[in-house]
N, C-alpha and C positions, 0 to 999 in steps of 0.2 A: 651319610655318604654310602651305606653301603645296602642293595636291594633284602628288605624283611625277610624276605623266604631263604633269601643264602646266611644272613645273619645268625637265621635260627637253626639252621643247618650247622653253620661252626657251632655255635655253643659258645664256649668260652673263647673261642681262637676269634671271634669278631674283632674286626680293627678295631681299636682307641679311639672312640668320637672326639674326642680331646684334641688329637695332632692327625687325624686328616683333615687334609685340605687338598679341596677337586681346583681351585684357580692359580694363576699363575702369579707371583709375587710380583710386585713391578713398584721401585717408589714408597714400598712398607704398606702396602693396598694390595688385597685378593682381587684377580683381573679374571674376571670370566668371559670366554671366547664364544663365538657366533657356533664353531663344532668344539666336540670332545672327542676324546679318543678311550677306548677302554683297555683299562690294566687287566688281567691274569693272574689265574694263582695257576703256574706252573704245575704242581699239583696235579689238579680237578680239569684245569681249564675254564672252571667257574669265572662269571667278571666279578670282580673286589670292588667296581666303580668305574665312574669316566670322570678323565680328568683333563682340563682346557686345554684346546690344542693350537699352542700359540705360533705363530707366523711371523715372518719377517717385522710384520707392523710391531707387535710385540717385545721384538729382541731389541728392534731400534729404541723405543718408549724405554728398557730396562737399562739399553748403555746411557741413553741422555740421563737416566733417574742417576744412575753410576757416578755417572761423571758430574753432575749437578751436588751429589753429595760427597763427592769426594775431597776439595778443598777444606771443607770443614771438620773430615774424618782423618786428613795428613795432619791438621794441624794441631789435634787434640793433643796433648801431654801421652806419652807413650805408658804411663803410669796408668791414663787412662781409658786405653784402649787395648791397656793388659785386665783390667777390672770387667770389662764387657766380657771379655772372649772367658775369661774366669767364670762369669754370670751364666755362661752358655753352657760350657763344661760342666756346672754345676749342676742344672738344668738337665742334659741329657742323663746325669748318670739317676735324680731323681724319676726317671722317666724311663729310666732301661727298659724294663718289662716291656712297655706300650711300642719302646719304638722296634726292640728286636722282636715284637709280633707282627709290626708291618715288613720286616724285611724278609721273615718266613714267607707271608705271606705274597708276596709281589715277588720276590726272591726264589724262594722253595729250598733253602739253605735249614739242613735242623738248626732247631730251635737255639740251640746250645753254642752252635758256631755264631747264631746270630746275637748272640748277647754279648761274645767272644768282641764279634765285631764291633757291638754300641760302645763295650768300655775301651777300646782300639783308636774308634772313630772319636770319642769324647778326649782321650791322653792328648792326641793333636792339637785338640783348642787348649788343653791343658799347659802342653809343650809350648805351644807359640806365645800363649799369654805371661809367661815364662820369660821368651825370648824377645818379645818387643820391648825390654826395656835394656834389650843388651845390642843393639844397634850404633854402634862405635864407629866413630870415624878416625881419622888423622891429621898430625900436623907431622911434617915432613921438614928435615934439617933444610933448609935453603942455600945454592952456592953461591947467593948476593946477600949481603947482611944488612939491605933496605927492605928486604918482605920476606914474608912469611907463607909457605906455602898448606894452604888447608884439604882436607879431604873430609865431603859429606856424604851421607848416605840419604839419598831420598826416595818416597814410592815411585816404583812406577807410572800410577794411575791406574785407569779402569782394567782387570783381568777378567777375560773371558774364559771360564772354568765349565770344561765340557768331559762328561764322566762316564764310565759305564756301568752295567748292570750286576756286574759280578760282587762288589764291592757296593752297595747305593747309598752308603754313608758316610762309610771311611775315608774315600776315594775323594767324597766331598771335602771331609773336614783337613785334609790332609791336604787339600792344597790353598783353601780359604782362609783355614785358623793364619798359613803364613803370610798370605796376600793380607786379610787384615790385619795382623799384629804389626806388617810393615807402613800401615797407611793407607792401604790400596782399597778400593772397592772393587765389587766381583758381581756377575754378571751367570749363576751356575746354568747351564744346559746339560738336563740330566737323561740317563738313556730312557727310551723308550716305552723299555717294559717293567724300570723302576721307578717312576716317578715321585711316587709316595712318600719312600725315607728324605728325600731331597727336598717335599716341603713342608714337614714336617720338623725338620731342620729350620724351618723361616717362621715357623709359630713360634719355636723352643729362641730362636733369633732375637725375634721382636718382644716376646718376654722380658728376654735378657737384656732389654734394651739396644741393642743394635741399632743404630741411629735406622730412620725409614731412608732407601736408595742405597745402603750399605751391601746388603744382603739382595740380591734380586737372582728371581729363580724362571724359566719360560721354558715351564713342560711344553715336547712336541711329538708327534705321530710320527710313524719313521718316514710319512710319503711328506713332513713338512720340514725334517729332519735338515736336509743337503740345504735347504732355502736359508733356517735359521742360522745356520752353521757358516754359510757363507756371510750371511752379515756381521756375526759376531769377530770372522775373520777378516773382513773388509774394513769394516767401518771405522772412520778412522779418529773417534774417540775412544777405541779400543786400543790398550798401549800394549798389552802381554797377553798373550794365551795358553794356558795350560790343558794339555787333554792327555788321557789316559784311554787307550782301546788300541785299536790293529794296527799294523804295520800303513797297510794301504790307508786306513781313513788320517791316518797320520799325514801320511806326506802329500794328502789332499787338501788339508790343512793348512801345510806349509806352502803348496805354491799359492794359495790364496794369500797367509801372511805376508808374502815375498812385498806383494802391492805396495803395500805401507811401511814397508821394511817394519815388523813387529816383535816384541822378544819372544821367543816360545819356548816352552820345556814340554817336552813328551814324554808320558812311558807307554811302550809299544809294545808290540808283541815279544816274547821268550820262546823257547824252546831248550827247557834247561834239561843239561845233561846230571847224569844220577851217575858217578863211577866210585866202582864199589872193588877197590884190591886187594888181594891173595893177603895182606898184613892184616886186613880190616877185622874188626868185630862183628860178626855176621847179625849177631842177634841184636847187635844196635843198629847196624844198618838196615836193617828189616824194618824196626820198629820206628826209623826214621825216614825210610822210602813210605811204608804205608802213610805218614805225616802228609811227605811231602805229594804225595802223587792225588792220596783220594780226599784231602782238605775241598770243601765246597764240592763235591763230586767231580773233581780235576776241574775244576773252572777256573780256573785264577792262573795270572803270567809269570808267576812264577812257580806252579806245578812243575813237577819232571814231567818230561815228555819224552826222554829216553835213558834208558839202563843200561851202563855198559860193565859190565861182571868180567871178571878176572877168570882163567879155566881153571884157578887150583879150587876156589871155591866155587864158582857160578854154580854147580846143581847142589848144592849146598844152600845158596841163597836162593835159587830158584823152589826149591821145595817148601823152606819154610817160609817166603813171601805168600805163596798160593795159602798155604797152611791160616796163617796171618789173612790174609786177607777172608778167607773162606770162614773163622772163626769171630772175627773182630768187627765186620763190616757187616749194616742192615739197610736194606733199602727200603723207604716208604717215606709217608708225607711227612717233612719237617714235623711237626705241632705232634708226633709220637715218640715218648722220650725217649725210647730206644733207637730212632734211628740214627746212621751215621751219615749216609748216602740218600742226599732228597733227588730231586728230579732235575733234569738238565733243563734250561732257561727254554728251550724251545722243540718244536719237531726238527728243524733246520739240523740243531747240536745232536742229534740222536743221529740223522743221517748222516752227516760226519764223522760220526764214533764208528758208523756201522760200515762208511765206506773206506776208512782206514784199516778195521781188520778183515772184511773179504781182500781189499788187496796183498795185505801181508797173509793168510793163508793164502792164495794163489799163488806167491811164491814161495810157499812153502815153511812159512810160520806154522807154530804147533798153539793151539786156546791150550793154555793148563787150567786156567780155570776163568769162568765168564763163559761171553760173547756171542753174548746176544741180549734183546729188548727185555726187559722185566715186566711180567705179566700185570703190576699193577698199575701200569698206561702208558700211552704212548710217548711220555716225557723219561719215562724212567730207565733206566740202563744196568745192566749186571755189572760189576766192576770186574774188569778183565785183565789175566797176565796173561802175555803172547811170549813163549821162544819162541828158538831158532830165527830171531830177527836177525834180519842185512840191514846195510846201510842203504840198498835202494829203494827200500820200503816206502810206501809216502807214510807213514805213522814217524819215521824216522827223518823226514826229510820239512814235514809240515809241523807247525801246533795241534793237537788232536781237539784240546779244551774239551775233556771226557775224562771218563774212568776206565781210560786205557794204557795199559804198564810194557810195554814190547822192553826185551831184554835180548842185549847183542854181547855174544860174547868173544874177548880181546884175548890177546897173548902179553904183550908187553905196555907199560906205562906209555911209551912216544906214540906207539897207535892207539893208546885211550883218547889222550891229549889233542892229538888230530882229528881224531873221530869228531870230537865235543868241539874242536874249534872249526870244524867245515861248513859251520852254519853262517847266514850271515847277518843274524840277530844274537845276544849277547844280553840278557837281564840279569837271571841267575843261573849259578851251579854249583853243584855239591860232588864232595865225595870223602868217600870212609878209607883212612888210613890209620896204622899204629906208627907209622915209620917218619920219624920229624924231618929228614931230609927230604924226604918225599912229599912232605906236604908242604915244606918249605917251596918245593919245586912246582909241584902242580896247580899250587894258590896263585903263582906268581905268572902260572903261563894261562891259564884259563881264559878268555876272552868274555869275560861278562863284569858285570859291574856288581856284582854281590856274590860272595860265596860263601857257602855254609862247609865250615868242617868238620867232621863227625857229627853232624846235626842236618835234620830237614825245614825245620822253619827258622828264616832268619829276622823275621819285617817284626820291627821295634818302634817307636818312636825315637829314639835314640840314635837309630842310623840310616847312613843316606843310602835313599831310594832310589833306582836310575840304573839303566842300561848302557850300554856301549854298541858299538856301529848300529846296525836296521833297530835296535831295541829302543832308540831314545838318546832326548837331551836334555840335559839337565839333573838335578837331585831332590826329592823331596822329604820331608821330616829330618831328623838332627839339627843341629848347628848352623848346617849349609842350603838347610831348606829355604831361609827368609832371605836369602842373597840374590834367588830367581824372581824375589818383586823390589829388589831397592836397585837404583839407580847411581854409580859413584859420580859426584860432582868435585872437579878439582877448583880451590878457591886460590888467586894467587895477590895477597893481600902485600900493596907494594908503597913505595914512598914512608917507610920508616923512619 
């Protein structure tokens, strides 16, 4: 799979001939396409490979394979479609090494984050295969004492599981482990410049036994992108669609699903606020701002996207943030174990990084430290603190998805709280308090669907995932994750 002269150029960091795969899954069958498309290593710009670049024809062949295998895969004993997704999870963690060297590599995430992620991405199929056997229904007291009123729970059906690149494992396993542990078959459409960890996933699948049409994966280029995505959102052996990415591809989505009335869950864009108060512990909230902001080089939805600092401390926490980040942070290619900071997913991301902080220096933001491109390429970015941020700033108004820190500093708690609720996206937010009234008050008024207190990373398996307003619908991983593929059925069993 991958060109000899760049192979031998990696050295050891060569992908795993074991778990690439250049064709599109369809059916439990490798489907090779008429074009390919080629992956990147963020990095280098080097190609890693080309991989099938499936089309409409494709995504339809993967839902009929879906929906063809899915009566067989509702009705298995949930015993025994906890033992598969077990099989799989087993699987990947045998496999870690190989597959967090494909996510470096297609990714450009350090190596370290990426292994973070395989045992993350594995816990899911762990967690669900857990939970398919705890899919409980009811029977309900009845007010005629000739029937008995029942409540089932049953799958969906076919879910179209559409992903992005920040994430090209997790993302997957996180909403597949619940679609199948509920019964459902899935249909992944994974982003464009990850293709790799997602089918690599459907070797480690079909190992696992994964019945063949359970699992179906249809890599595509991003010009084949809008065509697939609308069948998957049209067509109407498709029953639920989950996707994870931007606000706009989201609710392009939705009016597609509208058609078929479809159930959908999203998680969308963030723009999480970082508020940091005069009570707080400065030197944990450093060490949890640096977590939260330069995890993945700020690529992930739930990054801070803005700082709001109290005046009794703000240049207190602004000194040692810079200090911290100036000492603690290395930019360079994943696959060198020292780095922290790999390279943004594209040129695109770098010129968004770049045209957030000319505009906030234009009005008069101060770099304390950063800000500007990193001499070792065009993907790569200095990790930046900005003062003296307003709230008219676009860094303050937009998601930056970079390794940019703008810090606005507050007088009082009601205008932290307003600050952070003027957006009209809602994933996550955090903030550092010692004061329990306070935190009582501020968790409760926050407008996001996850909040971290005294902490910067909050995503578990253990708890639910999910935004509130432009952020998304729905929740994924915990308990209430496999409720977004079951269907409640009321039974009303009568003539007693």
């Amino acid at each position: 799979p991958l060109p000899s002269r760049a192979a031998a150029r990696r050295g050891s960091w060569a992908l795993p001939a074991a778990l690439v795969r250049r064709g599109g899954l369809v059916g439990g069958r490798w489907v090779e396409t008429a074009a390919a498309f080629p992956v990147q290593d963020p990095a280098s710009g080097e190609e890693l490979g080309r991989v099938a670049d499936c089309g409409p024809a494709e995504a339809r062949a993967a839902v009929r394979a879906a929906h063809e295998a899915g009566a067989a895969w509702g009705r298995l004993p949930a015993k025994e479609r906890s033992l598969r997704l077990r099989r799989w999870y087993e699987l990947m963690l045998e496999n870690k090494e190989e597959l967090a060297r494909i996510i470096t590599a297609e990714n450009g995430k350090p190596l370290k984050e990426a292994q973070g992620e395989i045992l993350y991405s594995a816990s899911f199929l762990e967690w669900f295969a857990e939970e398919a056997r705890r899919v409980y229904g009811d029977v309900i007291p009845a007010s005629a004492k000739d029937r008995r009123i029942l409540v089932l729970k049953q799958p969906v059906g076919v879910a179209a599981v559409i992903t992005p690149w920040n994430f090209p494992s997790a993302m997957i396993t996180r909403k597949v482990g619940a679609a199948l542990a509920a019964g459902c078959t899935v249909v992944v459409k994974p982003a464009e410049d990850t293709p790799l960890s997602a089918l690599a996933l459907g070797e480690l699948a079909n190992q696992a036994g994964i019945p063949a049409g359970v699992y179906n994966v249809v890599p595509c280029s991003r010009q084949q992108t809008p065509a697939v995505g609308e069948v998957l959102c049209t067509d109407p052996l498709v029953a639920k669609i989950s996707f994870t990415g931007s606000t706009a591809t989201g609710k392009i989505l939705l009016k597609h699903a509208a058609g078929t009335v479809k159930r959908v869950s999203m998680e969308l864009g963030g723009h999480a606020p970082f508020i940091v108060f005069d009570s707080a512990n400065v030197d944990r909230a450093v060490a949890g701002a640096l977590a939260s902001k330069y995890r993945n080089s700020g690529q992930t939805c739930v990054c801070t996207n803005r700082f709001l600092v109290q005046k009794g401390i703000h240049d207190e926490f602004v000194e040692k943030f810079a200090k911290a980040i100036e000492r603690e942070l290395h930019v360079g290619s994943g696959f060198d174990a020292k780095t922290t900071q790999g390279p943004l997913i594209n040129e695109k991301a770098v010129e968004k990084v770049e045209r957030h902080i000319n505009d906030a220096v234009s009005q008069g933001a101060s770099v304390v430290t950063g800000g500007k491109r990193h001499s070792l390429g065009r993907n790569f970015f200095e990790p930046t603190l900005l003062s003296n941020v307003t709230t008219k700033m676009l860094c303050t108004q937009e998601e930056t998805f970079g390794p940019l820190a703008p810090v606005i500093k507050f007088d009082t708690e009601a205008e932290a709280v307003a600050i952070a609720n003027a957006a009209n996206v809602g994933l996550a937010g955090y903030f550092y308090s010692q004061d329990p009234a306070q935190i009582w008050r501020v968790a409760e008024q926050l407008e996001v669907g996850m909040v971290g207190v005294n902490e910067g990373i909050v995503s578990s398996v253990e708890s639910p995932f999910g935004g509130v307003k432009q952020s998304g619908l729905g929740r994924e991983g915990s308990k209430y994750g496999i409720d977004e593929y079951l269907e409640i059925k009321y039974v009303c069993f009568g003539g007693l």
